[in-house]
Z-matrix of the N, CA and C atoms (Angstrom, degrees):
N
C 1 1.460
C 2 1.523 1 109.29
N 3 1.586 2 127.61 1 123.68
C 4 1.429 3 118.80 2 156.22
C 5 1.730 4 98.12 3 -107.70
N 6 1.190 5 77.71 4 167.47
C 7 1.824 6 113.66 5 168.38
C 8 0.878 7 132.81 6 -165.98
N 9 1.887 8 106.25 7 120.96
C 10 1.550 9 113.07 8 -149.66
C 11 2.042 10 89.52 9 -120.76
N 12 1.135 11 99.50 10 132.92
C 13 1.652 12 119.64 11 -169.17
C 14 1.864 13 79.51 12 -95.97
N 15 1.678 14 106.64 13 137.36
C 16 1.315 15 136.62 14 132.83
C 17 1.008 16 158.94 15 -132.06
N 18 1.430 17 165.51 16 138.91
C 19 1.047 18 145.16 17 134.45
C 20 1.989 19 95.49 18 147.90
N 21 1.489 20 106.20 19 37.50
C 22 1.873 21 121.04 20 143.91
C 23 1.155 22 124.04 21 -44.71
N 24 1.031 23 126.24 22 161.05
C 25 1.264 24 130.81 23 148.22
C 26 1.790 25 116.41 24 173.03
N 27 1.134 26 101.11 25 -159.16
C 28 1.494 27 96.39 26 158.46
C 29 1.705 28 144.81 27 -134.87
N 30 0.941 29 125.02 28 133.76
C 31 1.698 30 147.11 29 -144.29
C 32 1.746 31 96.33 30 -116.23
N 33 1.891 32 97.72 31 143.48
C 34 1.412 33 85.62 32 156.18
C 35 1.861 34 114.01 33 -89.33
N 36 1.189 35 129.88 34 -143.89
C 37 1.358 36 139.33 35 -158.51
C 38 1.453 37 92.46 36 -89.02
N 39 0.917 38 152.75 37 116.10
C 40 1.599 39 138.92 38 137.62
C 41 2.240 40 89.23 39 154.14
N 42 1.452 41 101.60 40 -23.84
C 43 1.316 42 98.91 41 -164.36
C 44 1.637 43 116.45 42 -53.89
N 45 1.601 44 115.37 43 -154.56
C 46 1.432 45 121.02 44 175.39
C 47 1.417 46 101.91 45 -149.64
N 48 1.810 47 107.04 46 135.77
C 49 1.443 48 94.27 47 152.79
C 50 1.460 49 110.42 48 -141.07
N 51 1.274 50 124.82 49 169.23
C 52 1.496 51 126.86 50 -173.83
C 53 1.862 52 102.99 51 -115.17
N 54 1.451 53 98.47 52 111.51
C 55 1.138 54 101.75 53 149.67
C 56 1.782 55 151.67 54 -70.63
N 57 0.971 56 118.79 55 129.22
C 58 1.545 57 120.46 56 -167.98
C 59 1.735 58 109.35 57 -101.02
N 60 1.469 59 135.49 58 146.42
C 61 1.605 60 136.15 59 -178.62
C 62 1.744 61 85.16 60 -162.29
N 63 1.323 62 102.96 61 99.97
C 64 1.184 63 131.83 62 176.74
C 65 1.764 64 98.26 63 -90.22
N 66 1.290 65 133.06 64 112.24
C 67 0.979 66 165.52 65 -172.41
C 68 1.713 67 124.16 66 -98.07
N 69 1.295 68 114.43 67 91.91
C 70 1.581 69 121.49 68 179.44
C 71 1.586 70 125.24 69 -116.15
N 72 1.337 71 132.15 70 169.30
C 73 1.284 72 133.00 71 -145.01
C 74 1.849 73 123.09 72 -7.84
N 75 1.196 74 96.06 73 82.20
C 76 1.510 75 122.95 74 -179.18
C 77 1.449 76 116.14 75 -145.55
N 78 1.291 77 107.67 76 114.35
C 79 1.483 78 107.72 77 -163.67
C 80 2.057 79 95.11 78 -144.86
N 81 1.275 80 105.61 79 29.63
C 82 1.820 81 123.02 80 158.18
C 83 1.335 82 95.59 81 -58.48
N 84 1.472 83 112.14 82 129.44
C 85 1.940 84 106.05 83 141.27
C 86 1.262 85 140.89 84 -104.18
N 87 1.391 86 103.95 85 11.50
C 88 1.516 87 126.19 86 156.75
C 89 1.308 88 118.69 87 -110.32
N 90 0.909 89 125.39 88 143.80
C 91 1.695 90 119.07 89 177.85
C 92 1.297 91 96.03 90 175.10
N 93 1.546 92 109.72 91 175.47
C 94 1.454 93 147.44 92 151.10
C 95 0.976 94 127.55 93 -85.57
N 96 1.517 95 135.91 94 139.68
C 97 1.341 96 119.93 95 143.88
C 98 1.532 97 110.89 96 -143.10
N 99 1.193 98 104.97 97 138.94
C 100 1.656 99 121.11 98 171.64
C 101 1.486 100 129.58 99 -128.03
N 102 1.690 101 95.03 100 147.78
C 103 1.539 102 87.98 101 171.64
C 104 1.724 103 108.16 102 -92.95
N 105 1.718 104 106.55 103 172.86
C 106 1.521 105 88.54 104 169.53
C 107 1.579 106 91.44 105 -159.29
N 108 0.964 107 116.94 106 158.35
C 109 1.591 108 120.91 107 -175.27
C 110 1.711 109 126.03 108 -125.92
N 111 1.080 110 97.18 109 148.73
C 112 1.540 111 106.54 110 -176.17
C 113 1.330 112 108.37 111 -133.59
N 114 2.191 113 107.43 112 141.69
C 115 1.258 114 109.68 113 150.90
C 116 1.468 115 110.75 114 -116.63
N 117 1.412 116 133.75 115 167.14
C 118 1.221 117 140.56 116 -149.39
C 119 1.331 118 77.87 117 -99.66
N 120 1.977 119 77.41 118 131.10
C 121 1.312 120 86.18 119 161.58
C 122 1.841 121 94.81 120 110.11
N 123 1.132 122 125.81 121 -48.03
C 124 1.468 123 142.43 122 -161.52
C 125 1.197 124 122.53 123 -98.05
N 126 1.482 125 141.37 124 150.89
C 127 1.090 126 126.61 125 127.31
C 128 1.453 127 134.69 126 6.54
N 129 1.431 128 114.64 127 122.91
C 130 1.588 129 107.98 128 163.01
C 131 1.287 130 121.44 129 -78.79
N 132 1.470 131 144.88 130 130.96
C 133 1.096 132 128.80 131 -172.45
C 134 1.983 133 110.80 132 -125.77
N 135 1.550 134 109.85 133 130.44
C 136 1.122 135 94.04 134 -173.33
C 137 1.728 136 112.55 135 -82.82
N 138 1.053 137 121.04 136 160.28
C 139 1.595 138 154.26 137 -173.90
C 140 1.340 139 121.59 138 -80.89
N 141 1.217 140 100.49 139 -74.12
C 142 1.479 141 99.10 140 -173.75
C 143 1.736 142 101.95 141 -179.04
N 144 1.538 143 111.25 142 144.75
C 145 1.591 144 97.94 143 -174.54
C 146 1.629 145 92.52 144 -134.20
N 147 1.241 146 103.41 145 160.26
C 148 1.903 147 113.43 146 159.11
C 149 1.894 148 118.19 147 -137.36
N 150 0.942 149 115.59 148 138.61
C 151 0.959 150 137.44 149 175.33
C 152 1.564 151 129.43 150 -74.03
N 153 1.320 152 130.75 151 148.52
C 154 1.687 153 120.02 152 178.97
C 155 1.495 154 112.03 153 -49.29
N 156 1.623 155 123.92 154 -17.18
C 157 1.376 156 109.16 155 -161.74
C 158 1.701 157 87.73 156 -111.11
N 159 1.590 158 122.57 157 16.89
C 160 1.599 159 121.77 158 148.56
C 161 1.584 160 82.69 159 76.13
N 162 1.744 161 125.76 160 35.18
C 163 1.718 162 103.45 161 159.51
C 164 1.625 163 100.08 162 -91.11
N 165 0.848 164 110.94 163 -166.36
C 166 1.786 165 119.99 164 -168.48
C 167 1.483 166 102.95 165 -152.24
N 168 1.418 167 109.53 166 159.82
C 169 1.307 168 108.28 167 177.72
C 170 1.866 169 85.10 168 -174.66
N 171 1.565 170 99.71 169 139.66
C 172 1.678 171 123.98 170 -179.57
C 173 1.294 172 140.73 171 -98.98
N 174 1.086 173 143.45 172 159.10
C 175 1.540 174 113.70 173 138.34
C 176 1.287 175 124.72 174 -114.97
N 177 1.553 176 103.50 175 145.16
C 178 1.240 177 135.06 176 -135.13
C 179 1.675 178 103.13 177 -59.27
N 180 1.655 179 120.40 178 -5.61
C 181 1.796 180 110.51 179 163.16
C 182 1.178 181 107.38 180 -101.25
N 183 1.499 182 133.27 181 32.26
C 184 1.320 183 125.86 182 177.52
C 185 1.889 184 108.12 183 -142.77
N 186 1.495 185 116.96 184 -14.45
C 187 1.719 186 111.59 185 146.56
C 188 1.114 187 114.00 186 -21.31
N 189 1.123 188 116.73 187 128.74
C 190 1.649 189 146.13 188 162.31
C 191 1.719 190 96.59 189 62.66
N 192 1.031 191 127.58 190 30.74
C 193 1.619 192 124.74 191 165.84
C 194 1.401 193 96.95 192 -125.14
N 195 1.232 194 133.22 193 -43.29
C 196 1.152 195 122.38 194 -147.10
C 197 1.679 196 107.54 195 -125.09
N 198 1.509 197 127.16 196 121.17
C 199 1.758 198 113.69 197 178.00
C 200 1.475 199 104.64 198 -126.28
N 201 1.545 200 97.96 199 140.05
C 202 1.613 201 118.69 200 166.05
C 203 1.610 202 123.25 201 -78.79
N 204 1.457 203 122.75 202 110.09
C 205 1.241 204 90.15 203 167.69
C 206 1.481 205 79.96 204 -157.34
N 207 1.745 206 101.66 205 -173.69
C 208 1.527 207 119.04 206 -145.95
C 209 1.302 208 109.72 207 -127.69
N 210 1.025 209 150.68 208 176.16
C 211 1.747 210 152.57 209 150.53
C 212 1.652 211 90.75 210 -142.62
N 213 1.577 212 88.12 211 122.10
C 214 1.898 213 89.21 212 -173.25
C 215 1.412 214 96.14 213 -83.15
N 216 1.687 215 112.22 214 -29.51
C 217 1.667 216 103.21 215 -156.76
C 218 1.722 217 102.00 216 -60.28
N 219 1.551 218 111.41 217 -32.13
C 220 1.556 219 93.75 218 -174.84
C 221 1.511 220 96.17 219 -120.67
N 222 1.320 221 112.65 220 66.96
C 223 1.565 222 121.17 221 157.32
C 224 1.502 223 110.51 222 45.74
N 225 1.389 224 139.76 223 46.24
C 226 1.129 225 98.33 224 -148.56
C 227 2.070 226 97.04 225 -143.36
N 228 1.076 227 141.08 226 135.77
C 229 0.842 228 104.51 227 -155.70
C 230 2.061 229 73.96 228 -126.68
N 231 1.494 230 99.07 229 152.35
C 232 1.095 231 114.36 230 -174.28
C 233 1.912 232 124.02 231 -119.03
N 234 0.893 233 134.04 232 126.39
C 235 1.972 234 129.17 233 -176.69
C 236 1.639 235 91.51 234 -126.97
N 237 1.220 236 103.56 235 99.01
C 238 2.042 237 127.54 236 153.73
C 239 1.321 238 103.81 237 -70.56
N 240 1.588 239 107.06 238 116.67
C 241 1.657 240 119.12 239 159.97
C 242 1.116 241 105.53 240 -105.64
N 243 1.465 242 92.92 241 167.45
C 244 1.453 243 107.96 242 177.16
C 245 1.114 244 95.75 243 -170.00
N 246 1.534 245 117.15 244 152.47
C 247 1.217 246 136.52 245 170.13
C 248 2.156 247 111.10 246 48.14
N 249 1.246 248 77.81 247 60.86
C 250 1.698 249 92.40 248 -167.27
C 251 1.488 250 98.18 249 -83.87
N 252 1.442 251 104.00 250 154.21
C 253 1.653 252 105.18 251 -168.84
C 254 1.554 253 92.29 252 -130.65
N 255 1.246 254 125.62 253 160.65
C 256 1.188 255 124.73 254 -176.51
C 257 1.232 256 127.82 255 -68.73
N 258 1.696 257 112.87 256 -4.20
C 259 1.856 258 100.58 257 167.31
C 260 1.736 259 95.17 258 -96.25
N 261 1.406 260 115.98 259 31.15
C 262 1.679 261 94.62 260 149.55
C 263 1.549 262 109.52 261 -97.69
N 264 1.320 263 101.62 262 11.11
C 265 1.650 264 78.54 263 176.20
C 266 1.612 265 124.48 264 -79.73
N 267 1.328 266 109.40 265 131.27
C 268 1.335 267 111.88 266 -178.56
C 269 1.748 268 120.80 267 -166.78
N 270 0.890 269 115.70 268 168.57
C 271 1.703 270 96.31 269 160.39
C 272 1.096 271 127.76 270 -88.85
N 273 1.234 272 129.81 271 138.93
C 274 1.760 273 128.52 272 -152.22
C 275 1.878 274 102.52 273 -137.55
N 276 1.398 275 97.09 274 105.36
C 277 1.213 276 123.09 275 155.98
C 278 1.553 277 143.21 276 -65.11
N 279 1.279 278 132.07 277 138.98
C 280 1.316 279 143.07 278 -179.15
C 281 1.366 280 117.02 279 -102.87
N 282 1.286 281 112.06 280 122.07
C 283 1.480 282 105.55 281 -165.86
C 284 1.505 283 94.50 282 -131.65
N 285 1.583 284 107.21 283 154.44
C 286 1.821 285 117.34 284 176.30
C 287 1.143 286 96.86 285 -138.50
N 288 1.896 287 120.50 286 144.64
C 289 1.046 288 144.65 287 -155.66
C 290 1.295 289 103.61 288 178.29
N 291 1.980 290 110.05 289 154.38
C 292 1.267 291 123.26 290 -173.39
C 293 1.486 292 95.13 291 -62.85
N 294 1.652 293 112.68 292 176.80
C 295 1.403 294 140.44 293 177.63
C 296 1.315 295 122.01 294 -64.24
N 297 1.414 296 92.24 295 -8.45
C 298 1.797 297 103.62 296 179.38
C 299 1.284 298 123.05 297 -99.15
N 300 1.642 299 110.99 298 -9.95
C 301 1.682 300 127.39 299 -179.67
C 302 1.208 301 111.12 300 -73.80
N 303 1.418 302 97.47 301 -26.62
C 304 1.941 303 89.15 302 179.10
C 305 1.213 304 121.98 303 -95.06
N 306 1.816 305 118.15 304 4.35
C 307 1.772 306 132.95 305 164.30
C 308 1.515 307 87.69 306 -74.04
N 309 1.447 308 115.54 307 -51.83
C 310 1.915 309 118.73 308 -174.95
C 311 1.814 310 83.38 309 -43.66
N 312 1.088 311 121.10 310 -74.39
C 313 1.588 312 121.12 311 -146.19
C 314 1.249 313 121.32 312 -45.23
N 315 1.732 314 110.75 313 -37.97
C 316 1.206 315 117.60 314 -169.20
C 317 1.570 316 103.91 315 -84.63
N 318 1.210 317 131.16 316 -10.02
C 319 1.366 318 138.25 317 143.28
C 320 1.544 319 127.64 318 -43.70
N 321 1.267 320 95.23 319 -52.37
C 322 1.506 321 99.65 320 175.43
C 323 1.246 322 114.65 321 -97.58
N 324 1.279 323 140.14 322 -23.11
C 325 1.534 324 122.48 323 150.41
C 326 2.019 325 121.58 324 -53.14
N 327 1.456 326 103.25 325 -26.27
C 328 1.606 327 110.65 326 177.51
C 329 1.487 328 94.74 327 -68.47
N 330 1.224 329 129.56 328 -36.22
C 331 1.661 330 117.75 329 179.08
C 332 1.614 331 101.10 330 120.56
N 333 1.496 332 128.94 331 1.20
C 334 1.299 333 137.76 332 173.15
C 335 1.029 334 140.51 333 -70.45
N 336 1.084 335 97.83 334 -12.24
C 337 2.381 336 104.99 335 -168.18
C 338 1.848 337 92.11 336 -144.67
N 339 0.930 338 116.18 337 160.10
C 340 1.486 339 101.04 338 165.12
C 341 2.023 340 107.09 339 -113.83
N 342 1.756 341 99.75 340 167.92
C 343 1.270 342 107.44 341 174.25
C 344 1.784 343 109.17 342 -12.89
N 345 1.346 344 102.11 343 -63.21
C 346 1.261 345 104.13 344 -159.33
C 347 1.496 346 133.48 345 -62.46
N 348 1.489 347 89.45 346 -7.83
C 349 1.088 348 112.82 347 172.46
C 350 1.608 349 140.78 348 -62.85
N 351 1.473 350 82.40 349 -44.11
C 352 1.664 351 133.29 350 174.67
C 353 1.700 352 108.77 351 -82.04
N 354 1.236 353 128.85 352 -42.33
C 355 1.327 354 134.55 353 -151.32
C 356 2.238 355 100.06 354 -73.98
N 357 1.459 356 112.59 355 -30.15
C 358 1.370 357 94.74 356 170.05
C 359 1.277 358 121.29 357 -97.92
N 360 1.770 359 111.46 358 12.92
C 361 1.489 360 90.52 359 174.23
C 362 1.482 361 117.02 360 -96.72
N 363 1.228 362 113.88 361 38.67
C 364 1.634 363 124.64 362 163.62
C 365 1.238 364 106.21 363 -139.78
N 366 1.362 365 108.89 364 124.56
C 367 1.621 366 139.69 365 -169.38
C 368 1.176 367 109.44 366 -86.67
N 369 1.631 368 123.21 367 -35.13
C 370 1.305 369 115.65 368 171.83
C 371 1.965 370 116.76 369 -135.08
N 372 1.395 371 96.78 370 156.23
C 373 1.671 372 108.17 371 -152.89
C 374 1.581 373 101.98 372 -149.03
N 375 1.987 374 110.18 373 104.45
C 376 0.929 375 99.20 374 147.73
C 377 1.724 376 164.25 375 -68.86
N 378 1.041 377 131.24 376 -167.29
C 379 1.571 378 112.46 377 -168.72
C 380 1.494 379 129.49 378 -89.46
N 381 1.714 380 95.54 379 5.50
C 382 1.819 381 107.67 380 166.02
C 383 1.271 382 102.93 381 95.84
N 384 1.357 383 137.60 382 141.55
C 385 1.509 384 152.43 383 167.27
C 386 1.947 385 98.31 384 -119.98
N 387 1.378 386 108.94 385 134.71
C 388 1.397 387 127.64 386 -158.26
C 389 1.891 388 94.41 387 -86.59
N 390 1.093 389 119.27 388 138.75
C 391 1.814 390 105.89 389 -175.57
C 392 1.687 391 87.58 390 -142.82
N 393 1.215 392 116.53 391 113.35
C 394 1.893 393 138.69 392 -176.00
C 395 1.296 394 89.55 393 -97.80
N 396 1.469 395 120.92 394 132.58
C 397 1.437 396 125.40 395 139.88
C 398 1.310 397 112.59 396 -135.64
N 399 1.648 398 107.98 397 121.52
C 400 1.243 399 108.91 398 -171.93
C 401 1.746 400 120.27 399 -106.94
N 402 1.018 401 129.17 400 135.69
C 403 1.582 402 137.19 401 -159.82
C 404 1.607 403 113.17 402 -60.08
């Protein structure tokens, strides 16, 4: 499986950008997928994930700014911002995992398990797209 994250850059405070996780030799029909983000230096923190049956689940500073969703025909998994504030800046990762990582997720967005908890139930991890928002 690769997965190649696109479409970073940098925004001032209020802007939008759409992320792209172009998705290859993967042919699961259950699964996970999430984004998750990092600043240097920090913690990785996950984002937001969806599942084959397209439920969703967030974390709780990115509701109603930020949506997950997918187009299976071209593999592709997509995160719409909006109204981004400058502690989203970070590098933001694409992650794939069985159908059960995203029961893990909604655990660790409730505040129950930590990252680390969460961090091996995805087997594969692309190489991050950089997302600037400046004030």
């Amino acid at each position: 499986v690769q997965l190649a994250e696109s479409g970073g850059g940098s925004v001032q405070s209020g802007g939008s950008l759409r992320l792209s996780c172009a998705a290859s030799g993967f042919t699961n029909s259950r699964y996970c997928v999430a984004w998750f983000r990092q600043v240097a230096g920090k913690e990785r923190e996950g984002v937001a994930t969806i599942d084959h049956d397209g439920d969703t689940r967030y974390l709780d500073s990115v509701k109603g700014r930020f949506t997950i969703a997918e187009d299976n025909d071209k593999r592709t998994l997509y995160l719409e911002m909006n109204n981004l504030k400058p502690e989203d800046t970070a590098m933001y990762y694409c992650a794939l995992g069985s159908s059960g990582a995203c029961i893990t997720m909604g655990r660790y967005f409730a505040g129950r398990i930590d990252l680390e908890d969460v961090t091996p139930k995805f087997g594969d991890w692309g190489q991050g797209t950089q997302v600037t928002v400046s004030s």
